[in-house]
PLY file of the C-alpha trace (Angstrom):
ply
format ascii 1.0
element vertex 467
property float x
property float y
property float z
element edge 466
property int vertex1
property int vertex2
end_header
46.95 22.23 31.78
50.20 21.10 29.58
49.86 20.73 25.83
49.50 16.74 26.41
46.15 16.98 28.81
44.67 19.68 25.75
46.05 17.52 23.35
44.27 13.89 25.13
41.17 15.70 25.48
40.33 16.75 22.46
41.31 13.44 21.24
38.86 12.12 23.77
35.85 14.55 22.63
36.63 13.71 19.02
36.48 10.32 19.69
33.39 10.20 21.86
31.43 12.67 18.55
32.65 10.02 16.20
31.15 7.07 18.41
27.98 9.20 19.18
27.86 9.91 15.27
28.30 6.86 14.06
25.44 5.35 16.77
23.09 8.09 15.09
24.41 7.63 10.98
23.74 3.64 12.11
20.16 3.84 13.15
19.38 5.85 10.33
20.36 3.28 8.13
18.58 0.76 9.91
14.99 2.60 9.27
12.80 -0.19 7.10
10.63 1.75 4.15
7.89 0.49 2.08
8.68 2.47 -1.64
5.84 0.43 -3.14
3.36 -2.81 -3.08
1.40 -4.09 -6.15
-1.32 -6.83 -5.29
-2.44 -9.23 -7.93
-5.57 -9.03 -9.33
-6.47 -12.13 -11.65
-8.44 -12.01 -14.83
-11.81 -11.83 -14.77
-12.41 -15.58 -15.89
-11.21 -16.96 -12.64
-14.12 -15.15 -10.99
-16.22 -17.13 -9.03
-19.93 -17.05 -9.37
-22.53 -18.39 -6.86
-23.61 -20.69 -9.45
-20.44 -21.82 -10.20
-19.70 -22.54 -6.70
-22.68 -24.45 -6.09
-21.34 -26.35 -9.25
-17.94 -26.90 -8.19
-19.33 -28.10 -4.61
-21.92 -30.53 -6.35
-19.33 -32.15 -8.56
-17.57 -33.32 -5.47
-18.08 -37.30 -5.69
-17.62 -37.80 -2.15
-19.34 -35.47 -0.85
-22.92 -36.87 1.26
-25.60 -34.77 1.21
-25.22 -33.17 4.63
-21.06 -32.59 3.74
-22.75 -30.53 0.65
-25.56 -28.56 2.57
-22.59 -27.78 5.20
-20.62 -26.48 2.56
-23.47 -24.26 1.30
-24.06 -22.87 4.47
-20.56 -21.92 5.08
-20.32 -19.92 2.33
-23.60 -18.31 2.82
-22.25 -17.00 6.22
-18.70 -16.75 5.20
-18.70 -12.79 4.26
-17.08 -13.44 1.08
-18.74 -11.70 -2.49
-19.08 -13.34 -5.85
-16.16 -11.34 -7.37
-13.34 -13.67 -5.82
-10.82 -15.77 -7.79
-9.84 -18.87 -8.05
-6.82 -21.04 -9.83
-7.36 -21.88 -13.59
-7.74 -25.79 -12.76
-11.01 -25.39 -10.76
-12.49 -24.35 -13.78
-11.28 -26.99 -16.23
-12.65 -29.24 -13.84
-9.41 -30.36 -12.70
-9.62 -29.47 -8.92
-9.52 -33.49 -7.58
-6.61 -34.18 -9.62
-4.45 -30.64 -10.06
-1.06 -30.90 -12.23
2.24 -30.11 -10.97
1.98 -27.63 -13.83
-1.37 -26.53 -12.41
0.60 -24.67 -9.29
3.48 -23.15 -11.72
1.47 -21.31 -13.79
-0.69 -19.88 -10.91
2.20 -18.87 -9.56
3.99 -17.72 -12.59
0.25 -15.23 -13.22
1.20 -13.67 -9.94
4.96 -13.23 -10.45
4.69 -11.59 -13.75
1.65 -9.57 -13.14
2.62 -8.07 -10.01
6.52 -7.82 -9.98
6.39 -6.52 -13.72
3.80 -4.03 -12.27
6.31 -2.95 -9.11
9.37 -2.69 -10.85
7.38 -0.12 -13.69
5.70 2.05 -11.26
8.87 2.49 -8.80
10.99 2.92 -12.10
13.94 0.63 -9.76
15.38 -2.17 -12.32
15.56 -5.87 -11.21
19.34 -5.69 -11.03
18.98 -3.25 -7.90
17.69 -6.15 -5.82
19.88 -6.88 -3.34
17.43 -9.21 -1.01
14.47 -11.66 -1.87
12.26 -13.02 0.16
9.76 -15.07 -1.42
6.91 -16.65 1.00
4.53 -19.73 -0.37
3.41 -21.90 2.35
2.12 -24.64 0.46
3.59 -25.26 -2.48
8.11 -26.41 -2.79
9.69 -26.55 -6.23
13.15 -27.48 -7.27
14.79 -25.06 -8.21
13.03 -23.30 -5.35
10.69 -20.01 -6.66
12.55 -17.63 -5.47
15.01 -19.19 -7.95
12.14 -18.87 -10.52
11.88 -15.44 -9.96
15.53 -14.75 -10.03
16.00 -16.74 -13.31
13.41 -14.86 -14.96
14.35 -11.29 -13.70
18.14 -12.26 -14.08
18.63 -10.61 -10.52
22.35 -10.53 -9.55
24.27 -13.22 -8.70
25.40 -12.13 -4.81
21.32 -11.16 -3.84
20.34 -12.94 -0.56
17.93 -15.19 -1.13
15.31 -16.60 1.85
12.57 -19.12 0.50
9.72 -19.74 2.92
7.47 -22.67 3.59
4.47 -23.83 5.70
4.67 -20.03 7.50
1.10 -20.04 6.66
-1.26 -16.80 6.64
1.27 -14.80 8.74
4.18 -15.13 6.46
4.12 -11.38 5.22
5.23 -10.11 8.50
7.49 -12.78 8.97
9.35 -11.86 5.50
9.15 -8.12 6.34
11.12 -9.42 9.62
13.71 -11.04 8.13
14.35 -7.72 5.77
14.44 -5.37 9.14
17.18 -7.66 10.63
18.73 -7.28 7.14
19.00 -3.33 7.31
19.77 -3.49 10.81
23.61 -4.60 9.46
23.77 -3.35 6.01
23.26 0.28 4.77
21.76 1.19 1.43
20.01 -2.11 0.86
16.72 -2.93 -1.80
14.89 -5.66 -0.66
11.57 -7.40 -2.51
9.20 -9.25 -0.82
7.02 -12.02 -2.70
3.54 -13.33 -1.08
0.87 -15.21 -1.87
-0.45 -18.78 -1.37
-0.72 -21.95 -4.35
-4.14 -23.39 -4.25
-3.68 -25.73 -7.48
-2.13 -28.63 -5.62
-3.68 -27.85 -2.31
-7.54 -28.06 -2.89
-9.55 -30.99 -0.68
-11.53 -33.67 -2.04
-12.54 -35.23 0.74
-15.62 -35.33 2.72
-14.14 -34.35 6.08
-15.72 -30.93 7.60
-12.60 -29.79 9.26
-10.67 -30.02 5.92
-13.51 -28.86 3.25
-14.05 -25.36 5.01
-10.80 -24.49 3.89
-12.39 -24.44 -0.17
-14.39 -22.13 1.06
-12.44 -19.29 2.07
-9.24 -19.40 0.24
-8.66 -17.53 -2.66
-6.13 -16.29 -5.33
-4.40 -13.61 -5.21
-0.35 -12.08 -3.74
0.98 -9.19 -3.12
4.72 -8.10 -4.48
6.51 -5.13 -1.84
10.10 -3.24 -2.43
11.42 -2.13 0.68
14.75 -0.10 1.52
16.83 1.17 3.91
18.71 4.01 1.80
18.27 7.14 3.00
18.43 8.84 -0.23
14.79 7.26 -1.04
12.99 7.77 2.05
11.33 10.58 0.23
9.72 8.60 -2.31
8.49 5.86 -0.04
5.38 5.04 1.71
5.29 3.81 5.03
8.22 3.38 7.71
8.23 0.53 9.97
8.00 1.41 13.61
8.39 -2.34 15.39
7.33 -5.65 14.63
6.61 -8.17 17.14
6.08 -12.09 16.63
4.39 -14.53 18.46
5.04 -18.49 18.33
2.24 -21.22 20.17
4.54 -24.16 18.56
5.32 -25.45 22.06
1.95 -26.02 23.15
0.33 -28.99 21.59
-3.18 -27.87 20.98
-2.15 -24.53 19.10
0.69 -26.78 17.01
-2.65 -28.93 15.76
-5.49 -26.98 15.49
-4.23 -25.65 11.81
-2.33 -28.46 10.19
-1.94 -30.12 6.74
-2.96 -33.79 7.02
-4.51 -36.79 5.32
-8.06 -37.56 6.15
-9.14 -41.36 6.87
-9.19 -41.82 3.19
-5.10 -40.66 2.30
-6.75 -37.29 0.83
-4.84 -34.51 1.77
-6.16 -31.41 3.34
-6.03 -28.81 5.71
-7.72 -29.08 8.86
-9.13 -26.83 11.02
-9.64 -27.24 14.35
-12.54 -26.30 17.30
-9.27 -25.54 18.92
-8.80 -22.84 16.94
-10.62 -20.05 18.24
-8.90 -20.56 22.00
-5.65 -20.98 20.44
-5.60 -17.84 18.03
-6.68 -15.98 21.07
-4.09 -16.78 23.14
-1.87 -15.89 20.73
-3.19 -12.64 20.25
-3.46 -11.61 23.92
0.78 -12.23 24.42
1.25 -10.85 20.97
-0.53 -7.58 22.79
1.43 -7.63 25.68
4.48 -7.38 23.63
4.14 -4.36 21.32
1.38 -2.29 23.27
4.39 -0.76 25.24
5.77 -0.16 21.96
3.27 1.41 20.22
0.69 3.09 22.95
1.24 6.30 24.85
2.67 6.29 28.88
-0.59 7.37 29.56
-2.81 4.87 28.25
-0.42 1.97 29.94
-0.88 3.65 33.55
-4.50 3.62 32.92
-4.90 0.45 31.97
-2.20 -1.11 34.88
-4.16 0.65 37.36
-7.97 -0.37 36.37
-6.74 -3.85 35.41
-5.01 -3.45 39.22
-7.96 -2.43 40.75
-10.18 -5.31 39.37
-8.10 -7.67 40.01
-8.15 -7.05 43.80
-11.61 -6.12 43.64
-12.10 -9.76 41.89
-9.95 -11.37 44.38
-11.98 -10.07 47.56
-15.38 -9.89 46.43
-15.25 -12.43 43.72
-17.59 -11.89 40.48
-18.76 -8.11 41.26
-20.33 -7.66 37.45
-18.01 -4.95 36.98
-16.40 -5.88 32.92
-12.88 -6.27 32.45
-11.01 -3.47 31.59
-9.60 -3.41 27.42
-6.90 -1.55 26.67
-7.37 1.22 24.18
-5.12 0.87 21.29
-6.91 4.09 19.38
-4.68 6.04 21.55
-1.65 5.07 19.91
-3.36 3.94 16.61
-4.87 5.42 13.51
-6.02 2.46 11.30
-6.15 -1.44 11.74
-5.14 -3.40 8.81
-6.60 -7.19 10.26
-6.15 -10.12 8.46
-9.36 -11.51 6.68
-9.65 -15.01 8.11
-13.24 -14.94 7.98
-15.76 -13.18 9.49
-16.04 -14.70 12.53
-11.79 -13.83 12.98
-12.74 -10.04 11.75
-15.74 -10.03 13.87
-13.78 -11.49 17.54
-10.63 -9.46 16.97
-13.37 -6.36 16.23
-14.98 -7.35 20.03
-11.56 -8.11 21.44
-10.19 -4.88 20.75
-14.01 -2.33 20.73
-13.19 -1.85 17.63
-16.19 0.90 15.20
-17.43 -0.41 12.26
-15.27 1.86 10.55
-12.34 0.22 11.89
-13.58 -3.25 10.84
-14.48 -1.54 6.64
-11.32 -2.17 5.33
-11.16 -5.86 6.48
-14.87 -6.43 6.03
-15.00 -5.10 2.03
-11.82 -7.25 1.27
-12.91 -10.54 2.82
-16.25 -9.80 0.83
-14.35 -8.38 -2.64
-10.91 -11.10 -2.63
-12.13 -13.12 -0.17
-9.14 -14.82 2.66
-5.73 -14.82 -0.04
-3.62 -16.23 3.15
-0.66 -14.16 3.52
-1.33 -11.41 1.17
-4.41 -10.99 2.51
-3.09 -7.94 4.89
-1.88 -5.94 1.84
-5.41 -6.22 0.21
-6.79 -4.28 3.14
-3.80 -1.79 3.31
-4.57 -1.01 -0.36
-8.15 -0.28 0.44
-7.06 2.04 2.95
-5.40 3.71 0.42
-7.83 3.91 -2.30
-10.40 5.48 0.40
-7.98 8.20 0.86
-7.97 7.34 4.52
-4.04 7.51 5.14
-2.50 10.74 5.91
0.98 11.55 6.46
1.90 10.75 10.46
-0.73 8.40 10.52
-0.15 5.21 12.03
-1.49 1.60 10.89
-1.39 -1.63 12.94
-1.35 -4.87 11.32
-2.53 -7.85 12.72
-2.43 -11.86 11.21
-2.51 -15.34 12.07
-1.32 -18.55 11.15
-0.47 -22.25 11.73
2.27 -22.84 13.86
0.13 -21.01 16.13
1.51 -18.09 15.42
0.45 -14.67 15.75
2.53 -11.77 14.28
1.84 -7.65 14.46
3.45 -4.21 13.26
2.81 -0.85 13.17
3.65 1.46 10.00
3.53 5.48 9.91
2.77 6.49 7.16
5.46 9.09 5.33
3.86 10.26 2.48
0.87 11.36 0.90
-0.86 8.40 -0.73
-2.44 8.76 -4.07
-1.48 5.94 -6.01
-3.29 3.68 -8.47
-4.28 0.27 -6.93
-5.82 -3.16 -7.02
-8.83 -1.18 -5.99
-9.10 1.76 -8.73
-11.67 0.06 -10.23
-14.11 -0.68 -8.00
-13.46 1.01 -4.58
-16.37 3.76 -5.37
-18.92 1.04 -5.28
-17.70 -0.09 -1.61
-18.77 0.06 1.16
-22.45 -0.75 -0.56
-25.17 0.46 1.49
-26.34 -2.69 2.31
-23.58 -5.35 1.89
-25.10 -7.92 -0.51
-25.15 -11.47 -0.26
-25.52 -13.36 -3.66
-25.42 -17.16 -1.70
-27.86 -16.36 0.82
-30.48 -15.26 -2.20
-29.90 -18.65 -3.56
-29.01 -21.07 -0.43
-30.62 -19.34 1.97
-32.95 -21.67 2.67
-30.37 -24.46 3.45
-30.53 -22.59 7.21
-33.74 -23.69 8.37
-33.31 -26.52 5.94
-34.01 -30.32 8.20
-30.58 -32.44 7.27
-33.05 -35.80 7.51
-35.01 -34.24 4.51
-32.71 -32.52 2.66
-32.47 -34.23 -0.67
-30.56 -33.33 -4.26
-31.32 -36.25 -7.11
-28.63 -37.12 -9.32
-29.64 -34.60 -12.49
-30.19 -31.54 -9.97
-29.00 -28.63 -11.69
-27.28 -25.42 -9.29
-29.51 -22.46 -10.32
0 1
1 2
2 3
3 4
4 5
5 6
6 7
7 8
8 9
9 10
10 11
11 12
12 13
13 14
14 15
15 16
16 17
17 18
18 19
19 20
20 21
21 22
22 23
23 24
24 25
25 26
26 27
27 28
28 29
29 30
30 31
31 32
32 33
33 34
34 35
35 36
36 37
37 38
38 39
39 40
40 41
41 42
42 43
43 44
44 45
45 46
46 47
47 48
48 49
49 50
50 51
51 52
52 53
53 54
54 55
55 56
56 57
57 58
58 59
59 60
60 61
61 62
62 63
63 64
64 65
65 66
66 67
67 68
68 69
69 70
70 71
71 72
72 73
73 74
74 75
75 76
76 77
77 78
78 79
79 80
80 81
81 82
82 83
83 84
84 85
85 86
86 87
87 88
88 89
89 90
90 91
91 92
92 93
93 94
94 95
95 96
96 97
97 98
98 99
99 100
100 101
101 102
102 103
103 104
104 105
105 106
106 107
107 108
108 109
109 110
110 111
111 112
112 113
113 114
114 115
115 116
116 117
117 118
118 119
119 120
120 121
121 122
122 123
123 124
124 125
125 126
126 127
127 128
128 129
129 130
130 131
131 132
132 133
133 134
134 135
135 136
136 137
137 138
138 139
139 140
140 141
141 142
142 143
143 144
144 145
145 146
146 147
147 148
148 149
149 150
150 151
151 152
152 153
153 154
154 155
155 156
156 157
157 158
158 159
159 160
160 161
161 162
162 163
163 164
164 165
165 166
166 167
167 168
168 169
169 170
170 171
171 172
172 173
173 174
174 175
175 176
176 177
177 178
178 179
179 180
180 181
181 182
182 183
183 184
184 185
185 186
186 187
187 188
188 189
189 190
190 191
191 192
192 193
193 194
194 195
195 196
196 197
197 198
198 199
199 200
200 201
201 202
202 203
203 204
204 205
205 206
206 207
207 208
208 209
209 210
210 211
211 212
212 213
213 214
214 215
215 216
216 217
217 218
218 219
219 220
220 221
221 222
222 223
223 224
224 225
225 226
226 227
227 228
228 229
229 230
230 231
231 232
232 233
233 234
234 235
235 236
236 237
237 238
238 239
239 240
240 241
241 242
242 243
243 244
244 245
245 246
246 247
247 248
248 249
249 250
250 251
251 252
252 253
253 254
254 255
255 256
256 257
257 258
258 259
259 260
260 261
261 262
262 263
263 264
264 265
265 266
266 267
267 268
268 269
269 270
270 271
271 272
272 273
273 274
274 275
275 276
276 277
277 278
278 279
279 280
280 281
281 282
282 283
283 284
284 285
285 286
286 287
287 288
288 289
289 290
290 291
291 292
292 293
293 294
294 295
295 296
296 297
297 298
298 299
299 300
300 301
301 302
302 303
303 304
304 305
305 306
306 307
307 308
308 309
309 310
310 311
311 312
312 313
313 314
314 315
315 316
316 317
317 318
318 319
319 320
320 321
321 322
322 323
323 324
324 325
325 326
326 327
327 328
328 329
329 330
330 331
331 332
332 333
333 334
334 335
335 336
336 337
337 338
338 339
339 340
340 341
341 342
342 343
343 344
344 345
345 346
346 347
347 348
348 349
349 350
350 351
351 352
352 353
353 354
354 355
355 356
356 357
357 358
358 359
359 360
360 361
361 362
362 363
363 364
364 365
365 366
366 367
367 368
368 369
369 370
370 371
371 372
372 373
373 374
374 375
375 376
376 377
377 378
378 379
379 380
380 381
381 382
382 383
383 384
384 385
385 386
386 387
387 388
388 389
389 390
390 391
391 392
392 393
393 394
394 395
395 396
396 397
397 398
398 399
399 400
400 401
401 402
402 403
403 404
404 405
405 406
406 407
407 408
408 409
409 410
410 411
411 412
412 413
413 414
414 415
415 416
416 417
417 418
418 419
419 420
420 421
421 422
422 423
423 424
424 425
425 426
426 427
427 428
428 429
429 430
430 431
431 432
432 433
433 434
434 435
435 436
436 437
437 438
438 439
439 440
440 441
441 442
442 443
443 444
444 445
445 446
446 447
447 448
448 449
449 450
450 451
451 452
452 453
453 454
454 455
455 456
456 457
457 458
458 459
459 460
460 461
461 462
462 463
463 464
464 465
465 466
């Protein structure tokens, strides 16, 4: 071989290292960490009582008196404690005709609170930001908040900057989607994700059932997370992110409606729910499964499931119903811990059945719906931090999160955890008291009675007083 041939093939190894090198040094960079999260926990006088919901049901003018024993009995069954918040203007009485000021300052609590609390314990100053994504569904300023947030933190002036509306209650995943395709093309990147939801301008004063549930079961509360893609802090951080799929039901008329912001007969805007709902969010959540179980589930779990779900179907085909149940895929093989969005508990309870999930599994999500009650997007980060506090998370370990929203959309990830986790959180202060040994239910003590209560003689005069 002459000195040329040596001299070409050498050139042609070095060349095919640098390319393999470079494929390698690139997905590296592209790795999406969690360094921190700080949820928001109000003050304690934006707790709600039982009395003081009863009181802030009753001073609903246009309510009827079935409208108000519906209410009652919603929140009786609705899973959620006495120790949930809500915005300052439900207390000053001022929920029928909320200020534009009324959904700054809520969010304004949040920002400060939690992004002055993130920034401290991650010791990373503001100007290190080089993306924010800030996600409120229902609430669009001008300047936008994400401006807001960047006026008051004087963040630099080339940060990208996404602001996202009407995403709903599965906006966190959707944010921490937008970051990933972020890292995927830029190296050594700090990103800071904002959640949470504005309930000041958004609360119903109609009488309408499909819009007045919605008082019910939202709640205050947000979530602040710093994420990176530099490899020189993957030590420090928390979780990696191992995939992310998202689902989208837009297309299909009946998911598009059956969660939508509307104006009932009356021009009183709401947010309506509808008995669509439960078919849609389930077909959501069986493609969304399709999608990442290959990702996230063992080769030998898939075969086992192709094959019985095979076998049934032929079986189901030539011998029609033969009582034998349809086979569920078992996603404990490839997961450690379920972090489910807290709808309600009738969402915890069929995504529980859906998936055979142990009351263990269903803890986390249970004690949050019951402690902060359904805070929309943030929601997910409440029962993560739970998790935590339990001492449940372990390094390797890996945690699934689930959530839902209008659209009809239905997004999932799965995080391994990187790090020991013994951090300070939103729980500290209470999470030896959960879970209770009997789960307590302050509204059932007092409107208990509504359930066997006959509508035709249910009757509240005019001075009734909520005891």
């Amino acid at each position: 071989m002459d000195s040329i041939s040596i001299f070409l093939y050498a050139l042609f190894i070095f060349c095919l290292f640098l390319m393999i090198w470079k494929i390698i040094d690139q997905r590296r960079h592209q790795t999406c960490y969690i360094l921190d999260y700080q949820c928001y926990k109000p003050i304690n006088d934006r707790m709600l009582s039982t009395r003081f919901c009863g009181e802030v049901i009753r001073r609903n003018k246009n309510l009827g008196l079935n409208e108000y024993k519906f209410l009652l009995k919603a929140i009786v069954s609705s899973g959620i404690g006495e120790q949930t918040y809500a915005p300052r203007m439900v207390f000053y009485g001022r929920e029928e005709c909320p200020t534009y000021h009324d959904g700054i300052s809520e969010m304004d609590e949040f920002f400060h609170h939690s992004i002055d609390k993130l920034f401290k314990k991650t010791n990373i100053p503001p100007s290190l930001i080089d993306v924010l994504v800030v996600n409120i569904s229902m609430l669009a300023t001008i300047p936008s908040l994400s401006s807001r947030i960047i006026n008051h933190y004087k963040l630099r002036e080339d940060i990208k900057v996404y602001n996202l509306t009407g995403m709903g209650c599965s906006a966190s995943l959707i944010s921490i989607n937008i970051v990933q395709n972020i890292f995927k093309i830029e190296k050594n990147k700090l990103a800071l994700v904002v959640t949470s939801e504005s309930l000041s301008p958004n609360w119903y004063s109609g009488n309408d059932r499909s819009m007045i549930l919605a008082n019910c079961l939202f709640r205050s509360g947000g979530c602040a997370i710093l994420l990176t893609n530099k490899l020189d802090l993957k030590n420090k951080a928390m979780f990696k992110l191992k995939c992310l799929v998202r689902t989208h039901h837009g297309a299909k008329d009946e998911s598009y409606n059956c969660c939508i912001q509307k104006e009932d007969d009356q021009g009183r805007t709401g947010f309506h729910l509808d008995k669509h709902l439960p078919k849609a969010a389930t077909r959501a959540f069986v493609d969304n499964l399709k999608a990442i179980s290959p990702k996230i589930l063992p080769i030998r779990e898939l075969l086992r499931f192709s094959v019985l779900s095979t076998i049934h179907r032929v079986l189901s085909q030539n011998f029609g119903k033969f009582g034998a149940r349809r086979p569920m895929i078992n996603l404990k093989t490839g997961v450690d811990h379920f972090c489910l969005h807290t709808g309600g508990k009738a969402v915890i309870d069929g995504i529980g059945a859906n998936l055979n999930l142990s009351e263990y599994d269903l803890e986390p999500a249970r004690m949050t719906l019951h402690r902060f009650g359904n805070t929309s997007a943030s929601s997910l980060w409440y029962v993560l931090g739970y998790m935590e506090a339990k001492k449940r998370l372990k390094i390797g370990d890996k945690v699934f999160m689930i959530s839902f929203g209008a659209g009809f959309k239905c997004n999932s990830c799965l995080w391994e955890v990187v790090r020991d986790l013994r951090d300070e959180n939103v729980w500290e202060d209470c999470i030896d008291n959960y879970p209770p040994k009997t789960l307590e239910n302050p509204f059932l003590e007092k409107y208990g009675w509504l359930q066997n209560e006959d509508p035709s003689t249910f009757y509240v005069p005019d001075d009734y007083v909520i005891p």
